[in-house]
MIDO-379938 format. One record per residue: x, y, z of N, C-alpha, C in turn; residue number from 0. Coordinates in Angstrom, 2 decimals. Layout:
     n_x     n_y     n_z    ca_x    ca_y    ca_z     c_x     c_y     c_z   i
       X       Y       Z       X       Y       Z       X       Y       Z NUM
...
# end
This chain:
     n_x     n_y     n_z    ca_x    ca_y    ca_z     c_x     c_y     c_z   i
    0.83   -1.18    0.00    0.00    0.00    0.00    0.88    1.24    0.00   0
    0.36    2.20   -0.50    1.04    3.57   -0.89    1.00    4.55    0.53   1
    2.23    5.46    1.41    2.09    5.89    2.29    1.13    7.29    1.54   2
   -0.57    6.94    2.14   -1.30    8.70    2.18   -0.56    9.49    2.51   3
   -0.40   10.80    2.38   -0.07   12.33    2.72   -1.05   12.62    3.54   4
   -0.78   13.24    5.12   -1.11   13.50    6.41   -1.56   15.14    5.84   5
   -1.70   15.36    5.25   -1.43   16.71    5.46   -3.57   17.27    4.59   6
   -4.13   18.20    4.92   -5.71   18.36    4.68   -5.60   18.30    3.38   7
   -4.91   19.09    2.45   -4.71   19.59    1.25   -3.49   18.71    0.44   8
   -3.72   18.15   -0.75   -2.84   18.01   -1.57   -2.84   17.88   -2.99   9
   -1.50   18.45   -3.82   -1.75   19.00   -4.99   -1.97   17.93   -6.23  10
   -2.90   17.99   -7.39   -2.92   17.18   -7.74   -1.78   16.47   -9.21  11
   -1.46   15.44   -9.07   -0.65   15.16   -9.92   -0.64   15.23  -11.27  12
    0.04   15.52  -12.50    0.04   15.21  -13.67   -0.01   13.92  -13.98  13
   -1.56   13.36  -14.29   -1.77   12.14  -14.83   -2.43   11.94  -16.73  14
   -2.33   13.09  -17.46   -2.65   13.39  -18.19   -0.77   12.01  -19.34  15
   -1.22   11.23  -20.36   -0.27   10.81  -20.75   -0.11    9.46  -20.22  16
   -0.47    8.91  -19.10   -0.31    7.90  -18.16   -1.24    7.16  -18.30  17
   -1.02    5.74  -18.25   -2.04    4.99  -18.49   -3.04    4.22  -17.18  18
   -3.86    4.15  -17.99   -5.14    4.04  -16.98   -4.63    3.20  -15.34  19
   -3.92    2.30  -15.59   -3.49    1.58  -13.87   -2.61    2.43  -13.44  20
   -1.34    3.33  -14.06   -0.45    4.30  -13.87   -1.04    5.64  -13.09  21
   -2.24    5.92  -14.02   -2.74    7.15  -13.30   -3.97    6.92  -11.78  22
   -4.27    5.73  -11.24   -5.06    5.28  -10.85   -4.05    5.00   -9.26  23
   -2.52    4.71   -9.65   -1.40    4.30   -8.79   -1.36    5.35   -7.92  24
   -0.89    6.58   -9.16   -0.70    8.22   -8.95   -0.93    8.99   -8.19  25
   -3.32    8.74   -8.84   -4.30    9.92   -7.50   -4.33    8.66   -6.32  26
   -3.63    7.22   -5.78   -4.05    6.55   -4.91   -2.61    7.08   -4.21  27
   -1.48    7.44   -4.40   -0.48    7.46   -3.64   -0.58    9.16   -3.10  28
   -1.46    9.63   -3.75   -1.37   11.22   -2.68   -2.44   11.59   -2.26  29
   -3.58   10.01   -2.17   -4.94   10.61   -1.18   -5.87   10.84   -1.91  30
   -6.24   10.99   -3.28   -7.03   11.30   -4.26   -7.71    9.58   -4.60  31
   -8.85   10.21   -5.22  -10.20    9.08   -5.99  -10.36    9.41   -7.14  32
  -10.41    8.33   -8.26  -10.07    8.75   -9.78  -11.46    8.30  -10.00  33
  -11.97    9.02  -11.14  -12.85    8.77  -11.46  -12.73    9.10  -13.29  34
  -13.78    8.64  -14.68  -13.80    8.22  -15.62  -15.54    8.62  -16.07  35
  -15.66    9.88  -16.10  -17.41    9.72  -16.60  -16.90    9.49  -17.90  36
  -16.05    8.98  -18.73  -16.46    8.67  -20.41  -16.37    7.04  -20.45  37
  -16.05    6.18  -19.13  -15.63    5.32  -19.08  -16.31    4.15  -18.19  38
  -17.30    3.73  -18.30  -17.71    2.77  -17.01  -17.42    1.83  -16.58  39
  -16.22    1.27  -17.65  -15.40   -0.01  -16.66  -14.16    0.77  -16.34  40
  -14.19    1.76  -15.93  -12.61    2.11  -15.52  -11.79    1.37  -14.87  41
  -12.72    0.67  -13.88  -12.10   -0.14  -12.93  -11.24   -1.57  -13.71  42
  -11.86   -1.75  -14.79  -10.85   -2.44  -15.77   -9.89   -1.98  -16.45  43
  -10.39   -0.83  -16.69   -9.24   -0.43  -17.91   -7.90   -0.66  -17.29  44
   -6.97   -0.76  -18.13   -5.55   -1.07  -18.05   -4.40    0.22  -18.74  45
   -4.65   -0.26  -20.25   -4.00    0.37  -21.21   -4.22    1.46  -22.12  46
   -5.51    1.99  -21.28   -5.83    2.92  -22.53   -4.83    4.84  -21.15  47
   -4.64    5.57  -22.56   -4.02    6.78  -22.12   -4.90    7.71  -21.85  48
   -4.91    8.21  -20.86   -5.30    9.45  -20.39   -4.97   10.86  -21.30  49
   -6.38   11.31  -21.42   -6.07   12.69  -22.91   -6.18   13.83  -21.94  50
   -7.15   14.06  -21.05   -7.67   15.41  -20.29   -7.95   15.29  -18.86  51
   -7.89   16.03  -18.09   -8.11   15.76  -16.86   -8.73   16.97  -15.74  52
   -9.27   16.92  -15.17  -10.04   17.64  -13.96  -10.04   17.64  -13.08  53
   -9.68   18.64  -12.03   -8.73   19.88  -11.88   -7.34   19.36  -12.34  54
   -6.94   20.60  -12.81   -5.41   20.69  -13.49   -4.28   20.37  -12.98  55
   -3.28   19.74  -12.92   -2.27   19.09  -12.05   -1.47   20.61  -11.59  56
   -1.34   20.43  -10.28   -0.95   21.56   -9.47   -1.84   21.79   -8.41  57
   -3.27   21.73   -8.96   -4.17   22.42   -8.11   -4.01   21.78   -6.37  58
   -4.02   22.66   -5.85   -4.50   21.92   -4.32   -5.86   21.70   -3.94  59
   -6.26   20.23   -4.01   -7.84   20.05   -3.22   -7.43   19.59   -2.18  60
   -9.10   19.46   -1.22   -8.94   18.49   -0.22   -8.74   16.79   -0.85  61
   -7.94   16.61    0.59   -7.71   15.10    0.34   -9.32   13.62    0.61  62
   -8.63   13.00   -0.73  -10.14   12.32   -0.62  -11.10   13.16   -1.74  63
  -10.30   14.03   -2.25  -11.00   14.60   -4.03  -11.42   13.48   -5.05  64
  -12.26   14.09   -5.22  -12.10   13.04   -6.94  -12.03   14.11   -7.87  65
  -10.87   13.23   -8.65  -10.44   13.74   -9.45  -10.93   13.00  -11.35  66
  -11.08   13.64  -12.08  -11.99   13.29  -13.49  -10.90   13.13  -14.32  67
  -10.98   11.86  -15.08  -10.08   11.95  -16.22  -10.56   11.01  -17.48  68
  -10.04   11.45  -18.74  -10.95   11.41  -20.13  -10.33   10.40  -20.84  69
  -10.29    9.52  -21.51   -9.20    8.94  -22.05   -9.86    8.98  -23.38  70
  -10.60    9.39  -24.20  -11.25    9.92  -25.74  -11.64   11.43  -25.67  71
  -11.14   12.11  -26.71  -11.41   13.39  -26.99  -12.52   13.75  -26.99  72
  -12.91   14.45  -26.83  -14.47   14.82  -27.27  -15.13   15.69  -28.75  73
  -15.91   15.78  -28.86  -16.36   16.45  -30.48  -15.55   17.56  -30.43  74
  -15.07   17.93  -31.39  -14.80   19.42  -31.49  -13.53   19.81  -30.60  75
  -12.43   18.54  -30.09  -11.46   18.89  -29.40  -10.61   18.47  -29.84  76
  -10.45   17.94  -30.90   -9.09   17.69  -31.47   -8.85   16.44  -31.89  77
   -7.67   15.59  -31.64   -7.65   14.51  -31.62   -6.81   14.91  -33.51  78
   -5.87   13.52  -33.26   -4.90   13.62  -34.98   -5.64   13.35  -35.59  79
   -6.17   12.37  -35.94   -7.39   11.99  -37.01   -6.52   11.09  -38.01  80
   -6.80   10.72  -39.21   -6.09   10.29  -39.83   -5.85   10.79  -41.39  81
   -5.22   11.34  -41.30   -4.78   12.27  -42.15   -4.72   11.71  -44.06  82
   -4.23   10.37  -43.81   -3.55    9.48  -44.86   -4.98    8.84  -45.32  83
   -5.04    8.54  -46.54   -6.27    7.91  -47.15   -5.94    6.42  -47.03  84
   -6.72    5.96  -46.50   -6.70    4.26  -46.07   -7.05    3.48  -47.33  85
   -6.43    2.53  -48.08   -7.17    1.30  -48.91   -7.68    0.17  -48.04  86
   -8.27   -0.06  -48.42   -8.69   -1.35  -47.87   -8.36   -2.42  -48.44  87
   -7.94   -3.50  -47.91   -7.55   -5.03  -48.13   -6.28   -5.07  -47.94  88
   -5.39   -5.88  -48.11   -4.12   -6.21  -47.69   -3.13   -5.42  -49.18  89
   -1.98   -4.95  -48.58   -0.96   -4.51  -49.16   -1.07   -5.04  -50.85  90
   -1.00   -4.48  -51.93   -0.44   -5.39  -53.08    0.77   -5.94  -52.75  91
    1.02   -7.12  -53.39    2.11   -8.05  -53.39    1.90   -9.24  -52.79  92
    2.62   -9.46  -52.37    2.86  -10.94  -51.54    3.59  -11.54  -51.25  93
    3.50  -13.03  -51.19    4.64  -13.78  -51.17    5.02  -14.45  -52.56  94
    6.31  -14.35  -52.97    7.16  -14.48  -54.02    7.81  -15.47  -53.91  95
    8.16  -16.86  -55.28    9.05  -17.78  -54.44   10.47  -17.52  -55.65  96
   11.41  -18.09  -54.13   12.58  -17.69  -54.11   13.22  -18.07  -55.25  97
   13.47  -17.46  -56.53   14.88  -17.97  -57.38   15.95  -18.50  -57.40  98
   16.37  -19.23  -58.50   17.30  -20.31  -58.41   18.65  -18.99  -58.61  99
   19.91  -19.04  -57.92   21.06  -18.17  -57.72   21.90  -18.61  -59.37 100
   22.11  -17.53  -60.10   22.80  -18.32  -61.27   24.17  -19.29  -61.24 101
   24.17  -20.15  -61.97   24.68  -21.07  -61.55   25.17  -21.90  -60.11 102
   23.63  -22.31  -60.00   23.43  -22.72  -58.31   23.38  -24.28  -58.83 103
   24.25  -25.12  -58.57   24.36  -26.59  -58.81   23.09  -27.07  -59.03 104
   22.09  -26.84  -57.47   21.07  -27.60  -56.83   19.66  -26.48  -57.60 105
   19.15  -26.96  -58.51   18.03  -26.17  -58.42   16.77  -26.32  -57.33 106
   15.74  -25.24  -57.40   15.04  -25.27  -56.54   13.83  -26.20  -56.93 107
   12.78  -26.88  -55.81   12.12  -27.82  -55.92   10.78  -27.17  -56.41 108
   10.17  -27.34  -57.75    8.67  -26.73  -57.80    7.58  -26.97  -56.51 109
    7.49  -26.46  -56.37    5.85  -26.20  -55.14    4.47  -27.12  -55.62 110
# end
């Protein structure tokens, strides 16, 4: 178990970047309660990254805050997108079979 901070007030951490058990470690080691309104299994999540968060790391609350964090952008907030036009189906090409090396004693066996 993580030693709480004794103290009424404490500031909250930068968990923004950190992944969901990482940031969950974070608000549990300085007295804070994480919470996920975009998320209702938070309590599962593992691997997904934290995008936004509520109140801003610095802030001082009371201890025993909950603290809000987003792990999907929301409309109209950004997010890379994908820029590149996608094809669909697998790569052209494939698999190619291997040529005989010129003057290679042993030729190769037909398939």
């Amino acid at each position: 178990m993580y030693p709480i901070p004794k103290t009424p007030e404490v500031r909250v951490p930068r968990l923004v970047g950190l992944m969901a058990m990482d940031a969950r470690a974070s608000a549990r080691a300085r007295g804070l309660l994480l919470d996920a309104p975009d998320r209702p299994d938070f309590p599962l999540a593992v691997a997904d990254f934290v995008v936004r968060q509520y109140p801003q790391p610095g802030a001082e609350v009371p201890r025993d805050s909950r603290v809000y964090v987003w792990f999907d952008f929301g409309a109209d907030e950004g997010g890379g997108g994908v820029r590149e036009p996608r094809v669909s189906g697998p790569p052209p090409g494939g698999l190619t079979r291997e040529l005989d090396e010129p003057g290679d004693p042993y030729e190769a066996s037909p398939v």
